[in-house]
C-alpha beads as a LAMMPS data file, in Angstrom:
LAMMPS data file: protein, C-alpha beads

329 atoms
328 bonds

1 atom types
1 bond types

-500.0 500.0 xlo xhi
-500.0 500.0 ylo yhi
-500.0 500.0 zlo zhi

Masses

1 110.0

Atoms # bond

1 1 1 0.000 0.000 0.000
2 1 1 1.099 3.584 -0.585
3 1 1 1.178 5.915 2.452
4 1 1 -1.642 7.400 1.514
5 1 1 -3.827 4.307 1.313
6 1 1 -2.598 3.001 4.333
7 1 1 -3.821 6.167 6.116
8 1 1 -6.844 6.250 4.569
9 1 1 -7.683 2.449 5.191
10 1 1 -6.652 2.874 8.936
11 1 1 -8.685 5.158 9.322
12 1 1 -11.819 3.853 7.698
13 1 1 -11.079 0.769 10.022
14 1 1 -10.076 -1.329 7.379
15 1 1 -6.909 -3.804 7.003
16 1 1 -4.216 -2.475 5.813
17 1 1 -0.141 -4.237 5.283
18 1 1 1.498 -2.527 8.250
19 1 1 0.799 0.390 10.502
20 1 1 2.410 4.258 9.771
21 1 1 5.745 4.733 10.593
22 1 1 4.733 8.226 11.779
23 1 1 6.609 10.934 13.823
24 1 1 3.975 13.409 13.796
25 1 1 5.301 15.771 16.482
26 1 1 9.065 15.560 15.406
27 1 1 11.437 16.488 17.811
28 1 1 13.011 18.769 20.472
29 1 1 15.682 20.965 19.176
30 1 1 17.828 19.540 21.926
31 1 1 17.293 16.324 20.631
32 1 1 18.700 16.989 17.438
33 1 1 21.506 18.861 18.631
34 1 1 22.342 15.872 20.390
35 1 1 21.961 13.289 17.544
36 1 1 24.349 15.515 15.390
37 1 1 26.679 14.940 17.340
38 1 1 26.210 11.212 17.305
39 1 1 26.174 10.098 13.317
40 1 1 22.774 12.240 12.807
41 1 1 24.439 14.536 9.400
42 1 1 24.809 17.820 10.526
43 1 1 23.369 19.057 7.173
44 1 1 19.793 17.578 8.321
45 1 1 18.211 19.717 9.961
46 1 1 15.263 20.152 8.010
47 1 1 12.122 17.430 9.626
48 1 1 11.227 16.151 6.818
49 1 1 14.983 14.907 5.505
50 1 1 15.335 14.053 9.026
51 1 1 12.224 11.666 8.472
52 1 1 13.472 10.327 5.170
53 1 1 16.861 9.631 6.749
54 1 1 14.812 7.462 9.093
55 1 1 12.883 5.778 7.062
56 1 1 9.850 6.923 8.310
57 1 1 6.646 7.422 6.173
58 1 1 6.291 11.054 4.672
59 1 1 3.285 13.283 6.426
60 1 1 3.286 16.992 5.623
61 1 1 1.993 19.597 7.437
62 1 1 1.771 23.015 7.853
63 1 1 0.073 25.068 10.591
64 1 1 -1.680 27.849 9.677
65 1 1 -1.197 30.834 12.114
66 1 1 -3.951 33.375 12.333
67 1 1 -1.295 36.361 13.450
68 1 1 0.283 38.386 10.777
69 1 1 3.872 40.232 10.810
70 1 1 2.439 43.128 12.064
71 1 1 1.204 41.474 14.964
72 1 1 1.975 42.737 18.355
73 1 1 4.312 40.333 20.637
74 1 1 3.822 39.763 24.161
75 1 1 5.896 40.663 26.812
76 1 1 7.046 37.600 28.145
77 1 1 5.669 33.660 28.010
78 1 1 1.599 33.565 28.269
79 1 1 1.103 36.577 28.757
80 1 1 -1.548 39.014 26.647
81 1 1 -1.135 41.545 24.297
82 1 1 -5.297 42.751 24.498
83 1 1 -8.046 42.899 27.745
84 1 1 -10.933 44.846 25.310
85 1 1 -13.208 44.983 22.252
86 1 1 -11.284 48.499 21.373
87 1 1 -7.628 46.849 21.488
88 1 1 -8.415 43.684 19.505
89 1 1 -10.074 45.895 16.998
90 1 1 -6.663 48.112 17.044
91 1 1 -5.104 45.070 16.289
92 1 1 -7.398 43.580 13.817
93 1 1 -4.524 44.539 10.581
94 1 1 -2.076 42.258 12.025
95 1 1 -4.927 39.085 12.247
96 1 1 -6.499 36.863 9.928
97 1 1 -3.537 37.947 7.076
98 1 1 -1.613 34.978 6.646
99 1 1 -2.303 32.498 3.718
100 1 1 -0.765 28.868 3.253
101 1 1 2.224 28.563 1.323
102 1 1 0.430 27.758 -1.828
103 1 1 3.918 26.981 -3.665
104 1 1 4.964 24.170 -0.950
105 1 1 1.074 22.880 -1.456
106 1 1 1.594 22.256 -4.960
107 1 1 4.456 19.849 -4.707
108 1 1 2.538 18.174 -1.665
109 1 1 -0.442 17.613 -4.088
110 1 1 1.643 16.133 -6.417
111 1 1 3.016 13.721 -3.855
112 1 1 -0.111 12.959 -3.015
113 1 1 -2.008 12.487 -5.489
114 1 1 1.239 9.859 -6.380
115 1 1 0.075 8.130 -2.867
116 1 1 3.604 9.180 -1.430
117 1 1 2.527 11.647 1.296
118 1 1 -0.120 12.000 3.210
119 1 1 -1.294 15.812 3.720
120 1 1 -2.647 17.791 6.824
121 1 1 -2.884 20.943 8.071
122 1 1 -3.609 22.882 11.214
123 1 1 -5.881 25.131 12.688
124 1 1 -5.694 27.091 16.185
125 1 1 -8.836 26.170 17.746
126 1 1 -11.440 28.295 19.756
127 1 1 -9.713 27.620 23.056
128 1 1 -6.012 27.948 21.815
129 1 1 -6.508 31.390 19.864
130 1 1 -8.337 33.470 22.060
131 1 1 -5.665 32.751 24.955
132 1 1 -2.865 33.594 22.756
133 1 1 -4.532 37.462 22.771
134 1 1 -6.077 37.157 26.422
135 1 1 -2.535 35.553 27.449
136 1 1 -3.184 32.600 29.987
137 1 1 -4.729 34.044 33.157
138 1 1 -7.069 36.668 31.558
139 1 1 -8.076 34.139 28.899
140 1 1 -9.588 32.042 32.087
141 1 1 -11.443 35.375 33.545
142 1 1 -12.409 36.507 29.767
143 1 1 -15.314 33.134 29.632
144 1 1 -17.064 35.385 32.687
145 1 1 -15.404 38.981 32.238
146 1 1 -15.455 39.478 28.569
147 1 1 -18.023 37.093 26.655
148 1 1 -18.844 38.943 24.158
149 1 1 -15.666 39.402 22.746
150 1 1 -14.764 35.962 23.086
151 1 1 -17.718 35.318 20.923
152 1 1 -16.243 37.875 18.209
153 1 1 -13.104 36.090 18.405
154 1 1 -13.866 32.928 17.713
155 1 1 -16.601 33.577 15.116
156 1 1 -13.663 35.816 12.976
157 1 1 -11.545 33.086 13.271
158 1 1 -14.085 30.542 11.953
159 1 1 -14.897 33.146 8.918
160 1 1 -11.128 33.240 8.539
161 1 1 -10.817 29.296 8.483
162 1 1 -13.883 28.858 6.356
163 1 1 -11.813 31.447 3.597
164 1 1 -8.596 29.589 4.080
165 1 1 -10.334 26.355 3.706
166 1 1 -11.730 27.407 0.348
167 1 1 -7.957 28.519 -0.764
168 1 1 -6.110 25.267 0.209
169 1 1 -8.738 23.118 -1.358
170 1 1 -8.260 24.522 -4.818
171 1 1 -4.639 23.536 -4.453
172 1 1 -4.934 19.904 -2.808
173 1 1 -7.433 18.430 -0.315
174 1 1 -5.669 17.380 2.055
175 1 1 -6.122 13.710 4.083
176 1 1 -6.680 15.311 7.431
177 1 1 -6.469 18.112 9.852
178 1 1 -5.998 19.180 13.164
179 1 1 -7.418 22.100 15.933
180 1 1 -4.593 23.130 18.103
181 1 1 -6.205 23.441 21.769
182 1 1 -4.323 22.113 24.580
183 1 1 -7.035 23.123 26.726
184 1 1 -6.160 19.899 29.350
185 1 1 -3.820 19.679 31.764
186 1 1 -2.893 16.053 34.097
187 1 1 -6.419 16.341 35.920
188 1 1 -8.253 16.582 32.763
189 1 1 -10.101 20.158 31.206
190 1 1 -8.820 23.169 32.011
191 1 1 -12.986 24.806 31.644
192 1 1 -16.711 23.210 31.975
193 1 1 -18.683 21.556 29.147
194 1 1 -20.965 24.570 29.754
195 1 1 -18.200 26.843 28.653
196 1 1 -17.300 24.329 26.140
197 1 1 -20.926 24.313 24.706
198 1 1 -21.375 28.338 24.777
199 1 1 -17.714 29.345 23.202
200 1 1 -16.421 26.530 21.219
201 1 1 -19.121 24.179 20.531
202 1 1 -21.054 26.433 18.373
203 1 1 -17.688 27.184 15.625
204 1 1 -16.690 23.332 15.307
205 1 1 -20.474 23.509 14.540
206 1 1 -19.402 25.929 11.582
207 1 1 -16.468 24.638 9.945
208 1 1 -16.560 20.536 10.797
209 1 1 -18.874 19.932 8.533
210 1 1 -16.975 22.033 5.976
211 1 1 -14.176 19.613 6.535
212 1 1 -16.375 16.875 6.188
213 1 1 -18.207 17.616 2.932
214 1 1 -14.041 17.420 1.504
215 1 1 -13.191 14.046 2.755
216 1 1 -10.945 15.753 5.360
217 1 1 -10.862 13.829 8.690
218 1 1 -10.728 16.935 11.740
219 1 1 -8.654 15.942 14.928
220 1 1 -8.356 17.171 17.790
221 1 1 -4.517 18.380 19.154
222 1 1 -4.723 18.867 22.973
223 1 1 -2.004 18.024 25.347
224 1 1 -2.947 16.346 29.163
225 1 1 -5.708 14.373 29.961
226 1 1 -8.102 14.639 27.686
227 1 1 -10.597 11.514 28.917
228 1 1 -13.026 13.826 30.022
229 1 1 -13.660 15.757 26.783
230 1 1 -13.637 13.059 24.470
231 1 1 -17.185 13.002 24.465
232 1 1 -17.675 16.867 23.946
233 1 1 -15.508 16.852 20.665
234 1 1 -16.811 13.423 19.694
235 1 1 -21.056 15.455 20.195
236 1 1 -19.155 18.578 18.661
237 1 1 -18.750 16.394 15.306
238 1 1 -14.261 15.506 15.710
239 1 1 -12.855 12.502 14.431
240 1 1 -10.110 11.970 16.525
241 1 1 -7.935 12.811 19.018
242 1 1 -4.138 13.347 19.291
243 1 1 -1.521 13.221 21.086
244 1 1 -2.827 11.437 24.499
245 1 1 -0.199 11.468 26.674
246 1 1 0.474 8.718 28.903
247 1 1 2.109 10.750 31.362
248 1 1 -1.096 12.662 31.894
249 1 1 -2.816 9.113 32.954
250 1 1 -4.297 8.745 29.458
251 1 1 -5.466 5.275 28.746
252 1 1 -6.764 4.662 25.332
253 1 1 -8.445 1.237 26.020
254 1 1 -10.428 2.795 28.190
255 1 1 -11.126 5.706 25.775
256 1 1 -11.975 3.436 23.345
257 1 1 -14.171 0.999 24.892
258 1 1 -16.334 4.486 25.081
259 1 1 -16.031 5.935 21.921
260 1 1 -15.415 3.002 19.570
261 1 1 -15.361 5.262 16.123
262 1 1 -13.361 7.980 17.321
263 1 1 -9.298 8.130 15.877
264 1 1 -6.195 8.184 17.595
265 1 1 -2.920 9.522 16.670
266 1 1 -0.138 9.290 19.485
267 1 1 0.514 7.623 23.139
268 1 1 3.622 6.254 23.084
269 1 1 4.957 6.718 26.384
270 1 1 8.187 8.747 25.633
271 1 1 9.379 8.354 28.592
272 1 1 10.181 4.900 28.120
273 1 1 12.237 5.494 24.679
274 1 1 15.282 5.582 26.909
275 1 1 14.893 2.508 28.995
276 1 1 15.926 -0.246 26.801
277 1 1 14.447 -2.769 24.579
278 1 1 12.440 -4.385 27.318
279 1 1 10.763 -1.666 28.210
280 1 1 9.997 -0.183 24.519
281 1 1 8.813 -3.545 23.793
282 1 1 6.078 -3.318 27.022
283 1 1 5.000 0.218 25.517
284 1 1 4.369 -1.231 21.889
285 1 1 2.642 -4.718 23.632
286 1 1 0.674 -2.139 25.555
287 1 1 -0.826 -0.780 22.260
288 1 1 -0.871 -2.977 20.247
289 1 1 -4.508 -4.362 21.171
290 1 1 -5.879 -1.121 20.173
291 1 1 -3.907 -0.677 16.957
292 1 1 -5.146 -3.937 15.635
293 1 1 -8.500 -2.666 15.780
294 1 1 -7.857 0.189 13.288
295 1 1 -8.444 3.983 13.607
296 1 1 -5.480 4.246 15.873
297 1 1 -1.445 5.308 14.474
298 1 1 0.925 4.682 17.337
299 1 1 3.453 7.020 17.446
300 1 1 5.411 9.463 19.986
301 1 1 2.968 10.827 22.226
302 1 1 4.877 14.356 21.668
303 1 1 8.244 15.687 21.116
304 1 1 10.751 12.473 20.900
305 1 1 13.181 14.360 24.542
306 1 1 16.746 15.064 24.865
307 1 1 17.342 12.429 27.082
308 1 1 16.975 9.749 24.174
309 1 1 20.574 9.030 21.976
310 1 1 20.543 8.133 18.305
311 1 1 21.180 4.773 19.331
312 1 1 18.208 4.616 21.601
313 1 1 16.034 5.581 18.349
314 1 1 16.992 3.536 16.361
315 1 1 15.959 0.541 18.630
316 1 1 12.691 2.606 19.081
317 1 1 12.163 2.579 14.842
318 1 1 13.587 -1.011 14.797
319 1 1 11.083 -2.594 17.161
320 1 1 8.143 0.216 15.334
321 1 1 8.824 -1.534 12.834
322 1 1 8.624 -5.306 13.851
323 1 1 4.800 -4.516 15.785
324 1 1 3.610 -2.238 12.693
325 1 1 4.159 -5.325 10.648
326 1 1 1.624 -7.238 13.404
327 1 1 -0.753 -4.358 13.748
328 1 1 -2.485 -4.603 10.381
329 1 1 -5.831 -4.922 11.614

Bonds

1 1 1 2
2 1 2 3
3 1 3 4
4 1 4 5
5 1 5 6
6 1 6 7
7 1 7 8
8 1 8 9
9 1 9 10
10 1 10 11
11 1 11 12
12 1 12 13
13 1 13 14
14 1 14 15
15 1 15 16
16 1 16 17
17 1 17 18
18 1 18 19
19 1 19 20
20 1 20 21
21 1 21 22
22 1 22 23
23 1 23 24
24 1 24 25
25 1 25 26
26 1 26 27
27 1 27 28
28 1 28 29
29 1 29 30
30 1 30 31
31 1 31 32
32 1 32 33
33 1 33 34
34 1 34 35
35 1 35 36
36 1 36 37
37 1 37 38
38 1 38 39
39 1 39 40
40 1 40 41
41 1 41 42
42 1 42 43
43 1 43 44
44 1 44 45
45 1 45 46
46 1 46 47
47 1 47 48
48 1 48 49
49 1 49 50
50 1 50 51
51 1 51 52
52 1 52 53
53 1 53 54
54 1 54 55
55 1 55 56
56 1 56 57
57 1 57 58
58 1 58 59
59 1 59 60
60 1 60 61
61 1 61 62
62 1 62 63
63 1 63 64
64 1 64 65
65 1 65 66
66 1 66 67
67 1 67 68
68 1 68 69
69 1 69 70
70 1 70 71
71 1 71 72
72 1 72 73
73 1 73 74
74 1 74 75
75 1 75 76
76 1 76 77
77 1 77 78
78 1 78 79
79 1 79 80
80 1 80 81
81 1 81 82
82 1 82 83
83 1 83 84
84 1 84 85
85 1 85 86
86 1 86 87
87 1 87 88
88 1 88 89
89 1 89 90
90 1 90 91
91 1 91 92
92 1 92 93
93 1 93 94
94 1 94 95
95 1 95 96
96 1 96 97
97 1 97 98
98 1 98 99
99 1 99 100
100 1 100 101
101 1 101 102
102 1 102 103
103 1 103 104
104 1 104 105
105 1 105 106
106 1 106 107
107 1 107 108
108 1 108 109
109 1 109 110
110 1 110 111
111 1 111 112
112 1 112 113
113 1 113 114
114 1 114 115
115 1 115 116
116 1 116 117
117 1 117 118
118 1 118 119
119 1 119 120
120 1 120 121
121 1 121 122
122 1 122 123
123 1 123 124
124 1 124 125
125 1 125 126
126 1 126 127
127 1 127 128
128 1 128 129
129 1 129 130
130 1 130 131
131 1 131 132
132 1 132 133
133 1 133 134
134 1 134 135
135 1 135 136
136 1 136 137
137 1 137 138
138 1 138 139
139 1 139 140
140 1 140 141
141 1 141 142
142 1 142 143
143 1 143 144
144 1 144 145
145 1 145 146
146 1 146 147
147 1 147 148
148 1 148 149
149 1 149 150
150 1 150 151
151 1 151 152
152 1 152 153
153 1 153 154
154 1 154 155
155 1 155 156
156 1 156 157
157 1 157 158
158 1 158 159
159 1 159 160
160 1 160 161
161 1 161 162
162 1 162 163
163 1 163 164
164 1 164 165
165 1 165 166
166 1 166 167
167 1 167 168
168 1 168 169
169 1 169 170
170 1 170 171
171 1 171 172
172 1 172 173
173 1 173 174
174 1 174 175
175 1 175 176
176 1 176 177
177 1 177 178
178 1 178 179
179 1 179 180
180 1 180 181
181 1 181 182
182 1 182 183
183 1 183 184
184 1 184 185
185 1 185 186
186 1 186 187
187 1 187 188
188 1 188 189
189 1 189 190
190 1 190 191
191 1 191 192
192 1 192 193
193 1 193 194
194 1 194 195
195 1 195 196
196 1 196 197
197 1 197 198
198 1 198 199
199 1 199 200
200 1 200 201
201 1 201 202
202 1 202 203
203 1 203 204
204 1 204 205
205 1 205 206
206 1 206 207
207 1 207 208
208 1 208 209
209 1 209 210
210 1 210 211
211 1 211 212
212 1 212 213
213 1 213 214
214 1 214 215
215 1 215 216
216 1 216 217
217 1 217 218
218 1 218 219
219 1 219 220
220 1 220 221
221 1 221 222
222 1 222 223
223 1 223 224
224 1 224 225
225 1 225 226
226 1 226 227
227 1 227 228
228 1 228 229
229 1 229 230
230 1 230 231
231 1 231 232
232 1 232 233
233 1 233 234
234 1 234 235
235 1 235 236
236 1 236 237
237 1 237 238
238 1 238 239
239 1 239 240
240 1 240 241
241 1 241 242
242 1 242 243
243 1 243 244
244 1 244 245
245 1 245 246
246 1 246 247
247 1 247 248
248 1 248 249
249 1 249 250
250 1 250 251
251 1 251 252
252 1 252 253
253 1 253 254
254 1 254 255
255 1 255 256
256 1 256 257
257 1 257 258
258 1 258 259
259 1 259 260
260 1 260 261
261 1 261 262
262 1 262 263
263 1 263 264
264 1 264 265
265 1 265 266
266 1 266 267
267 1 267 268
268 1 268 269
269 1 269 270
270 1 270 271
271 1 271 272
272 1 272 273
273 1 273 274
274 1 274 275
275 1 275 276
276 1 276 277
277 1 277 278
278 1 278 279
279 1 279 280
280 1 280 281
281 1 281 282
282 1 282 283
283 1 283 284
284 1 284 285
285 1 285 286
286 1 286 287
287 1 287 288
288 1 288 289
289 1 289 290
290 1 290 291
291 1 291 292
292 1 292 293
293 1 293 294
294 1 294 295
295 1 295 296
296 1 296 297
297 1 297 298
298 1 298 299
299 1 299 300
300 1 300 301
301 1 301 302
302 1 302 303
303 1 303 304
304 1 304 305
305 1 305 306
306 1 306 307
307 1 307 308
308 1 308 309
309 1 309 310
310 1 310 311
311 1 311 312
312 1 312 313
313 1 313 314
314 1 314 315
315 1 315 316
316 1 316 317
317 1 317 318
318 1 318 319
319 1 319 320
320 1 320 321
321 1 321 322
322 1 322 323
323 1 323 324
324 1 324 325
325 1 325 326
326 1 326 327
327 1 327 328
328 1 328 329
């Protein structure tokens, strides 16, 4: 099978030859650094070579930020650059300006439509953007202290992703997608499913079915524990969920006993990538049962760390390898 078929067969639940050899989050710049200087060529610095290097199957992405170059900076880490209607309407010529990088498209149709690469995209979703202008803190206080504007927020940014939609799919529709959130933490959902229902639910409402009517499968991108909210994106009209994070207690037997069509992209403990082949091997056993069901890619459950050599990798890819081949479904 090509990548492309493979992806599209997993996720349709149906057999396919192996499992994706996916590293969907890459890696931490640390982690390269380190690998250079271990046999990794210094000239590779690029993810995508880095992937090829590796073997691994090719995914391309590109995440489509709503904040221009004119676009004021915050001060320091999570913190705000707006508190008002009148300053995010100063700041309204730096937003919703960027477009995707049509040129790099092309070529990623053509791979494409060649079954070589599988395409995606991402979105900031209704929790993620509004905090990058509230910064953290006042983005928690804007739900009660500033509704309305969170409302104007979040509907721009749908009319902006509806527009943007409409511009990459004359170029290449692309296999899937994904809403940055994060809005979880290690003790699950950082707001209510009221919240969720009055400021979010209503724009997936808006622009999943867009998605849908193109064939393109919408997942959702949230760090922590996301058990709880697995049913609101799941009633909100998602496909999926990415990266679950076993650190965060995440257990995706559990999740999908309850939500047996839902997708998964993710939960390799990477804490373990370090540990040895025993203990890889435990990780892969672990999700394996769930992987030969279909509608689940095992991979990195985020950023492949520092503390894992070149070496240690390699025996991660090696052994990827031997249970993709069992995981076929």
């Amino acid at each position: 099978m090509t990548n492309r078929e493979r992806f599209q067969a997993l996720m349709n639940f149906a057999p396919v030859d192996r499992l994706p050899l996916v590293e969907w989050a890459t890696w931490w710049n640390q982690t390269i650094d380190r690998w250079h200087g271990e046999g990794l060529p210094t000239e590779l610095t690029d993810a995508h070579a880095i992937r090829q290097w590796f073997g691994l199957d090719s995914y391309r992405q590109e995440w489509l930020r709503p904040r221009g170059a004119g676009f004021p900076q915050p001060a320091s880490h999570g913190a705000g650059v707006l508190n008002s209607m009148a300053e995010y309407e100063a700041i309204l010529p730096g937003l919703y300006t960027n477009h995707f990088n049509l040129a790099a498209w092309r070529q990623w149709a053509e791979e494409q439509r060649r079954g070589e690469t599988v395409a995606w995209f991402t979105f900031e979703g209704y929790f993620w953007f509004p905090r990058t202008l509230f910064g953290i803190e006042n983005h928690l206080y804007a739900f009660y202290d500033q509704p309305e504007l969170m409302h104007r927020m979040n509907q721009d940014l749908t009319d902006y992703h509806l527009r943007m939609l409409d511009e990459l799919c004359e170029i290449c529709t692309p296999d899937f997608m994904t809403f940055g959130e994060d809005m979880s933490y290690n003790h699950g959902p950082m707001l209510s499913k009221e919240l969720f229902d009055e400021f979010m639910l209503p724009y997936y409402r808006q622009l999943v079915p867009e998605l849908h009517k193109r064939g393109i499968f919408a997942i959702i991108d949230s760090d922590g524990d996301i058990t709880a909210s697995v049913p609101w994106f799941e009633e909100a009209g998602l496909d999926g969920i990415l990266p679950l994070e076993r650190q965060s207690g995440v257990d995706l037997a559990v999740i999908r006993e309850r939500h047996p069509r839902m997708r998964f992209i993710g939960h390799f403990d990477k804490m373990v990538m370090h540990r040895g082949e025993a203990a890889i091997r435990a990780e892969f056993e672990r999700l394996l049962p769930v992987a030969s069901q279909g509608g689940f890619i095992p991979s990195v459950d985020h950023q492949t760390p520092p503390a894992v050599s070149l070496e240690d990798y390699r025996l991660y890819l090696r052994l990827f390898r031997e249970y993709a081949a069992r995981g076929r479904g």
